[in-house]
C-alpha positions as CSV (number, residue, x, y, z in Angstrom):
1,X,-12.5,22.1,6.6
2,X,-11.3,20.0,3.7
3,X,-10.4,16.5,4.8
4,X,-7.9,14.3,4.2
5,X,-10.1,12.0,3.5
6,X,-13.6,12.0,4.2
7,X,-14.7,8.2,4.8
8,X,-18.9,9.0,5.6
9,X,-19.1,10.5,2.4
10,X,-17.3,8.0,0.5
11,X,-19.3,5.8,2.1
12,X,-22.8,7.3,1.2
13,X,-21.6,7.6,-2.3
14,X,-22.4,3.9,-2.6
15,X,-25.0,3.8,0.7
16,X,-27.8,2.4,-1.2
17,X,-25.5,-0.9,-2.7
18,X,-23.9,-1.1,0.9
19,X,-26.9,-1.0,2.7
20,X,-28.6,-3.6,0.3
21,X,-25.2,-5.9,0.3
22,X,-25.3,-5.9,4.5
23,X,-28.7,-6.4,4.9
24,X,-28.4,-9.2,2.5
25,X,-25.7,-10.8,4.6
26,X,-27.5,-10.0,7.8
27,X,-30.9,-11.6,7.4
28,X,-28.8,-14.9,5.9
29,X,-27.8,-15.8,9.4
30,X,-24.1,-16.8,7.5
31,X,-21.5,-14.7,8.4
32,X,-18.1,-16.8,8.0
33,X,-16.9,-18.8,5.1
34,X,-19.9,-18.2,2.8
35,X,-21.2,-16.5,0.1
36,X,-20.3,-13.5,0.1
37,X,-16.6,-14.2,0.4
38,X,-16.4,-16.9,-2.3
39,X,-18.1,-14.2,-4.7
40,X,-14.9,-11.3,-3.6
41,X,-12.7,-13.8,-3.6
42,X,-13.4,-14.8,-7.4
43,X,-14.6,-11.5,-8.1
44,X,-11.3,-9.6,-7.3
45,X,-8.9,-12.6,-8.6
46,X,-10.5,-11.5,-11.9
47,X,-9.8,-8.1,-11.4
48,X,-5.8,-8.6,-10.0
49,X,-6.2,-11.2,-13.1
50,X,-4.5,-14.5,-11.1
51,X,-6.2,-17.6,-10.5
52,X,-6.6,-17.4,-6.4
53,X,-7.5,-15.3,-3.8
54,X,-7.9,-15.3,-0.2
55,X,-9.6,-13.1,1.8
56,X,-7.9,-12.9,5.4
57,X,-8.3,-10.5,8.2
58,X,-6.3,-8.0,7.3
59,X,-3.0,-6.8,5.0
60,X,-0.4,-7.7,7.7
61,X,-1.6,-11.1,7.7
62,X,-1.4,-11.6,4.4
63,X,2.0,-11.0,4.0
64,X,2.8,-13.3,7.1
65,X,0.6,-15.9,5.8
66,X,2.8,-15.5,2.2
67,X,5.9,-16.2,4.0
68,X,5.0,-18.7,6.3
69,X,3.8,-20.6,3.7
70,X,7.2,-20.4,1.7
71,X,8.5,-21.6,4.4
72,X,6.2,-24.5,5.3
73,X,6.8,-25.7,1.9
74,X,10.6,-25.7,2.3
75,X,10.8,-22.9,0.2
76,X,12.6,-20.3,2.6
77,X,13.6,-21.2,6.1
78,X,14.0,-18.7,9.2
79,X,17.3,-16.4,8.8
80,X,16.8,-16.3,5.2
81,X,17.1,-12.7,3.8
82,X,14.8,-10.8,2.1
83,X,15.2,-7.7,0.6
84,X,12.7,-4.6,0.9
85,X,12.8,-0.8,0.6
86,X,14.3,0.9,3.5
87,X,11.3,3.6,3.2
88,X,8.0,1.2,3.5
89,X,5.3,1.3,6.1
90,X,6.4,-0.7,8.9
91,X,3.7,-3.9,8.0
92,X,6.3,-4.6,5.3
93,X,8.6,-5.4,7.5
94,X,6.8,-7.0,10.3
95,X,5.6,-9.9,7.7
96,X,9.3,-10.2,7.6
97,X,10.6,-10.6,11.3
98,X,7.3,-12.4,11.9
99,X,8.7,-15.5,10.3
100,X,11.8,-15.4,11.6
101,X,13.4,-14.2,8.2
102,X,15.9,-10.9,7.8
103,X,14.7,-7.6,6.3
104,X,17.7,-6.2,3.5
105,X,17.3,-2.5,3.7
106,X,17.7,-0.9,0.1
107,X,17.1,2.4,-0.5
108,X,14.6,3.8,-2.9
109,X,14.9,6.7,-5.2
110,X,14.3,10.3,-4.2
111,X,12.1,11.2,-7.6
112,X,10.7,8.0,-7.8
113,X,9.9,6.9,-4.5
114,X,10.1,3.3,-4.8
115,X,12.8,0.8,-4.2
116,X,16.4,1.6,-6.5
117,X,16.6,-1.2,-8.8
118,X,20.4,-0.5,-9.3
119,X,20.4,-1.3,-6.3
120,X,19.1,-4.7,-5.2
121,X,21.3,-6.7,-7.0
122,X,24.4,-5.7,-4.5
123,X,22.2,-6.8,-1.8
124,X,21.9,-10.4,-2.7
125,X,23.2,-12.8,-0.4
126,X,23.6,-16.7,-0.9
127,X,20.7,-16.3,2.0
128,X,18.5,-14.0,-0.3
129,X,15.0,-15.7,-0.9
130,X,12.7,-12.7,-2.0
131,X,12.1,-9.8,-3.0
132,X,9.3,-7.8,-1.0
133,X,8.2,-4.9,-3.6
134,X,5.7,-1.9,-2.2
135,X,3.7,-0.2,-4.5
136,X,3.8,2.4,-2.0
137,X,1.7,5.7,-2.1
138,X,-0.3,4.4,-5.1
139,X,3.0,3.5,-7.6
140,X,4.0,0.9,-9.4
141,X,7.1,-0.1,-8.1
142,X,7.9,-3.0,-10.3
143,X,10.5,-2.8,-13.4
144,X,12.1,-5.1,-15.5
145,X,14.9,-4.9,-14.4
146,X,13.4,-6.2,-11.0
147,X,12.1,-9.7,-13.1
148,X,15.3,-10.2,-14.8
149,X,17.0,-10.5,-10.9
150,X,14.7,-12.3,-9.4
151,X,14.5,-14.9,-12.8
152,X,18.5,-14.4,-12.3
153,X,18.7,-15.2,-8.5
154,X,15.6,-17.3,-8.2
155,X,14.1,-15.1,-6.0
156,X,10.4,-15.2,-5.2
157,X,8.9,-11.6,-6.0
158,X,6.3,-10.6,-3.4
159,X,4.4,-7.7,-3.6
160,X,3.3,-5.3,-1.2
161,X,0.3,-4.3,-3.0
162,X,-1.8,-2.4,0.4
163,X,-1.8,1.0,-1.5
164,X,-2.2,0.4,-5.2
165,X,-5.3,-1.5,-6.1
166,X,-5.6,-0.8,-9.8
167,X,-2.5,-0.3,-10.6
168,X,-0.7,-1.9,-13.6
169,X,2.6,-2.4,-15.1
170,X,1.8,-2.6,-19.3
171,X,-1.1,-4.7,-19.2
172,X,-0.8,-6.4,-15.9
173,X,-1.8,-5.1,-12.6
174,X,0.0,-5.1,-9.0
175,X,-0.6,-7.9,-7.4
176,X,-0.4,-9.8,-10.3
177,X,3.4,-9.3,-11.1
178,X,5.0,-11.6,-8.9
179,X,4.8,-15.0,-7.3
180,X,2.4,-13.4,-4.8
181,X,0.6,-10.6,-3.1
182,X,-0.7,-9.0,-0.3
183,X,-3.2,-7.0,-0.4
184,X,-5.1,-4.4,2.7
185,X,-8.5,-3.3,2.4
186,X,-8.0,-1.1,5.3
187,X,-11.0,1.8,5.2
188,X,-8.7,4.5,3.9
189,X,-7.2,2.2,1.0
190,X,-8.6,2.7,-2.3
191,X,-10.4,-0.3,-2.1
192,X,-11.9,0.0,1.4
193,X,-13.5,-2.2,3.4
194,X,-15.4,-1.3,6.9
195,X,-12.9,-2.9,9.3
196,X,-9.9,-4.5,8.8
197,X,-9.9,-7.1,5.7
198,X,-7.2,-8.3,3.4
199,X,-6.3,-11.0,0.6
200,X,-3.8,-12.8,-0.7
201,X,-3.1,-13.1,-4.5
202,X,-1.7,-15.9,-6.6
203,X,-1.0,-18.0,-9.9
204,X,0.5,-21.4,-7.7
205,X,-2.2,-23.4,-6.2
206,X,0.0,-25.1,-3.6
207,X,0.5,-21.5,-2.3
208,X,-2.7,-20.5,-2.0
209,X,-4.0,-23.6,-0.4
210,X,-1.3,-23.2,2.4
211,X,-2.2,-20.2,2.6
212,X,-5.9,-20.6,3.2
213,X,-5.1,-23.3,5.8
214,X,-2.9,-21.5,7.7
215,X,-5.2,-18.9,8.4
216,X,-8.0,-21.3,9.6
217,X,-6.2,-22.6,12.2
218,X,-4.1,-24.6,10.5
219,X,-7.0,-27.0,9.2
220,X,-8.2,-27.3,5.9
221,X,-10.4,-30.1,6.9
222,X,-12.6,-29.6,10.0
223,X,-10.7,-30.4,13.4
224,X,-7.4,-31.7,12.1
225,X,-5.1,-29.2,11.8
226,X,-2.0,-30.1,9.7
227,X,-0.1,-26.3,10.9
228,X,0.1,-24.5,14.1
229,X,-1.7,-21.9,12.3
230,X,-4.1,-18.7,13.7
231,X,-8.3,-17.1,12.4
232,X,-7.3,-14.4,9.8
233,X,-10.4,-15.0,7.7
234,X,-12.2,-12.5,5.8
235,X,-16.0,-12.5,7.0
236,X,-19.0,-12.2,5.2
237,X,-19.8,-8.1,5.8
238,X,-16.7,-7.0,5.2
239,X,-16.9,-9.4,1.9
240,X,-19.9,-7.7,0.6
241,X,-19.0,-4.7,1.2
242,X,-15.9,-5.1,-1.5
243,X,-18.0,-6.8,-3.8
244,X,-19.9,-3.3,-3.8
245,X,-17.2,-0.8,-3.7
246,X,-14.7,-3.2,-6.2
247,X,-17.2,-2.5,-9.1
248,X,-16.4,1.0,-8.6
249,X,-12.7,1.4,-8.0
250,X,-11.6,1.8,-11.7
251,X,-14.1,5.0,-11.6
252,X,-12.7,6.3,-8.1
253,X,-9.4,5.8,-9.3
254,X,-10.2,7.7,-12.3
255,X,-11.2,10.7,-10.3
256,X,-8.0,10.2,-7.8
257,X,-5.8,11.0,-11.2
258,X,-7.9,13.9,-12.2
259,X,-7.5,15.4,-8.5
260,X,-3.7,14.3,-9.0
261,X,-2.8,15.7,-12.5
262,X,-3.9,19.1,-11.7
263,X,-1.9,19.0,-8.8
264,X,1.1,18.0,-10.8
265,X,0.0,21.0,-13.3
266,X,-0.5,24.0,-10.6
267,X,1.9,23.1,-7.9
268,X,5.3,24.7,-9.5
269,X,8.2,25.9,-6.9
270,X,11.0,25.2,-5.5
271,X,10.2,24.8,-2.0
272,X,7.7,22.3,-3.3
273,X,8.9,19.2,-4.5
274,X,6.8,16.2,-6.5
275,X,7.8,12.7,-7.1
276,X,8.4,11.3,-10.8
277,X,4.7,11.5,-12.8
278,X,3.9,8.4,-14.2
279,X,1.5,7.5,-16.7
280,X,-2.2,7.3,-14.9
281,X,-1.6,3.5,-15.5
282,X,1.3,3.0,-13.3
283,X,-0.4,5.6,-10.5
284,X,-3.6,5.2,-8.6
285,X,-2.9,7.9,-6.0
286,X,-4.0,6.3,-2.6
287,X,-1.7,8.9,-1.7
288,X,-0.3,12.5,-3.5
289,X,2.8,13.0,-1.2
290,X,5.1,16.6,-1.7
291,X,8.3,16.9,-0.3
292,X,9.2,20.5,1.6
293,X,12.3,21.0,3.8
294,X,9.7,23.0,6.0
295,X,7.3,20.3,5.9
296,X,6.6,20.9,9.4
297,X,5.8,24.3,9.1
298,X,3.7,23.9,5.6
299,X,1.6,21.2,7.6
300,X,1.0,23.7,9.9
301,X,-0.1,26.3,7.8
302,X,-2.5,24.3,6.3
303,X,-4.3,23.5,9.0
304,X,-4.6,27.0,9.9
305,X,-6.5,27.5,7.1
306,X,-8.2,24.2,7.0
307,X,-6.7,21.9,5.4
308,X,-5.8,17.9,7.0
309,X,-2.7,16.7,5.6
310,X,-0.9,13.8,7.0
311,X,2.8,12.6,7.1
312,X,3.7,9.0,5.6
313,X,5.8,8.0,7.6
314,X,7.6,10.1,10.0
315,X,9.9,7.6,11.4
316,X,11.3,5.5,9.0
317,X,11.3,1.7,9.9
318,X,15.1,1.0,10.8
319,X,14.5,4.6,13.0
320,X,11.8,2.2,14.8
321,X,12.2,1.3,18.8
322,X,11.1,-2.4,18.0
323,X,13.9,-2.1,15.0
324,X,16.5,-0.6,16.8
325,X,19.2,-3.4,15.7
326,X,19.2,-1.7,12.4
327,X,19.7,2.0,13.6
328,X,23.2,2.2,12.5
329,X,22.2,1.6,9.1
330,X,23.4,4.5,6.4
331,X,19.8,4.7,4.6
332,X,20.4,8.8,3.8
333,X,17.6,8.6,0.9
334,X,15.0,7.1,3.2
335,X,15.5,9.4,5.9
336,X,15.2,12.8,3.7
337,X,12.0,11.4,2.4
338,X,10.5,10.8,6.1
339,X,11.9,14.2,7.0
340,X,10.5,15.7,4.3
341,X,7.1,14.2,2.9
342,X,3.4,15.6,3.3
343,X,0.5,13.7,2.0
344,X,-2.2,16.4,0.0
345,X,-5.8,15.4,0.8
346,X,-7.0,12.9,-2.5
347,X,-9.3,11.0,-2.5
348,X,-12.9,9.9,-4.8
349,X,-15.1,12.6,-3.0
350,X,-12.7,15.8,-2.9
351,X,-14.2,18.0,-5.6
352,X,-12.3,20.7,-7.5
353,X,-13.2,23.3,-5.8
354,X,-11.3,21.9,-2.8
355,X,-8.6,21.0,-5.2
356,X,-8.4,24.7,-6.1
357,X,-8.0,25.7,-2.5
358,X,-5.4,24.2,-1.4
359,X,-3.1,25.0,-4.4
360,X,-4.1,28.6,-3.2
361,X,-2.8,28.0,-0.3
362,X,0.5,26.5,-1.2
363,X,1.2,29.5,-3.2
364,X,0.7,31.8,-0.6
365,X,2.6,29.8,1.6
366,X,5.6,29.7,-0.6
367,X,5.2,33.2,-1.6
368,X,4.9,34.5,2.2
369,X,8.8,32.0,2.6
370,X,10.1,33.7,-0.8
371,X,9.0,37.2,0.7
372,X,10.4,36.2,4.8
373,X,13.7,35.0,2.6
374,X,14.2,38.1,0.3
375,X,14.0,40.4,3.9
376,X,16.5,38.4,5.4
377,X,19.0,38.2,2.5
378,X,18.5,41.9,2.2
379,X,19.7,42.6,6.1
């Protein structure tokens, strides 16, 4: 069986570190608000390259706590509109409605994947407040063109920065681009933790202190609360567990490319499709989606012959129950990427060999629906 992603062994690639790093937290007796998470916190600030960082619970929360603030600090106000890409996992959208403020659909592009620039700018109301860009699947979704609007409009450029931890634009990375960021270290991201964990990233201190207070309650001073705020704090495991695996994420990343660019070299047919390649800086491949108008079938087929693949996402978020206020929408780009995409296993244990495999098995898949369609035209 090759796995989409195989956590145990990613996890006993670095066993020795983790094991060393918990213990060490373990036999301090400190397991909130210590150490541990003032080291992550200044150690992955460096890394984004802002000057803040807060660890919360988790990469929901972060944005929520990004937009809250904004609008404690009179900066936005509930029914203000932000826009976001119609085709983003549903958190990016929840950190929205959770504050009372309006999610803009706007489509991405189908080779690129990531929100239509040419786009946006038709979207803008007198209401608009932000931008809320996703680095989804591992890509940078940030462009010039996206600065000069929000410099333009005076919109405050969030990013959704859950799936692309090492990412950059030139010489900056995701997360650092904007006004602020959100960040997940959800096990399966490329910067995992063991649990749920998250952070926010920022240059403006008045941000990041709002931030921090909201998530503690509300308090920044013991037992006076100045918000009605809620616990979303990073704790001290989950921070030491980072510290160990964020010294290594430019190397797993690394390997993540290598698995990626020999997809993007052996994978060739039409019933195949891949997104726009990028440069290995603007790509960190949490994800390596294709694109198949069978994608049903082809999932199936792989897991025939032992392969995990996943869909990301099936249901687009306006398509959503909770969302169903927006199913009129016309969003014809998102929905033939959800009807389409398939996630290839990738990931900083998959060797080659596994690699090699299932590009054999996409070519005999497309040559057995080549062979079924020349049979049928010939009828």
């Amino acid at each position: 069986m090759i796995k989409f992603l195989d956590l145990q062994k990613v996890t006993q690639k670095y066993a020795a570190e983790i094991h060393e790093a918990v213990s060490r937290v373990v036999d301090s007796g400190w397991y909130l608000q210590g150490q541990e998470v003032e080291r992550f916190e200044d150690n992955f600030a460096s890394y984004i390259g802002t000057d803040y960082c807060i660890g919360v619970g988790n990469g929901l929360d972060a944005l929520i706590w990004i937009y809250r603030a904004y609008i404690e600090l009179g900066v936005m106000r509930p029914g203000d509109e932000v826009i976001v890409p119609a085709n983003t996992f549903i958190a990016s959208i929840l950190a929205i409605t959770e504050n009372g403020l309006k999610p803009i659909f706007v489509e991405p592009r189908y080779n690129t994947l990531e929100i239509d620039d040419t786009k946006i700018e038709k979207a803008i109301t007198e209401r608009t407040k932000s931008i809320l860009l996703v680095h989804l699947y591992g890509r940078c979704a940030f462009t010039e063109r996206i600065g000069e609007i929000c410099k333009k409009f005076n919109l405050k450029l969030v990013e959704d920065n859950a799936q692309a931890h090492g990412c950059r634009f030139e010489d900056r990375k995701t997360g650092s681009l904007g006004d602020a960021a959100g960040h997940s270290f959800y096990p399966g991201k490329n910067l995992g933790a063991f649990g749920d964990a998250g952070a926010v990233t920022t240059n403006d201190s008045l941000l990041a202190e709002t931030v921090r207070t909201l998530a503690n309650y509300g308090s920044s001073k013991k037992y006076v609360f100045k918000y009605t705020g809620r616990n979303s704090r990073l704790d001290e495991i989950q921070a030491a567990v980072l510290n160990v695996k964020l010294r290594h994420l430019d190397d797993d990343n690394a390997h993540r490319q290598i698995i990626a660019n020999y997809y993007y070299d052996h994978i060739n047919h039409p019933l195949i499709q891949l997104p726009l390649r990028l440069n290995d800086r603007q790509n960190v491949y949490h994800l390596f989606p294709v694109f198949c108008e069978q994608r049903d079938e082809l999932q199936k087929y792989l897991s025939e012959k032992g392969v995990q693949t996943l869909i990301h996402y099936p249901i687009p978020p306006h398509k959503q129950e909770c969302y169903r206020q927006y199913a009129h929408l016309s969003l014809p780009v998102t929905e033939k990427i959800h009807q389409q995409e398939l996630s290839l296993p990738i990931s900083p244990v998959m060797d080659m060999a596994e690699v090699g495999r299932v590009i054999e098995l996409l070519k005999n898949y497309t040559a057995k629906v080549s062979q079924v369609n020349i049979h049928s035209s010939s009828d």
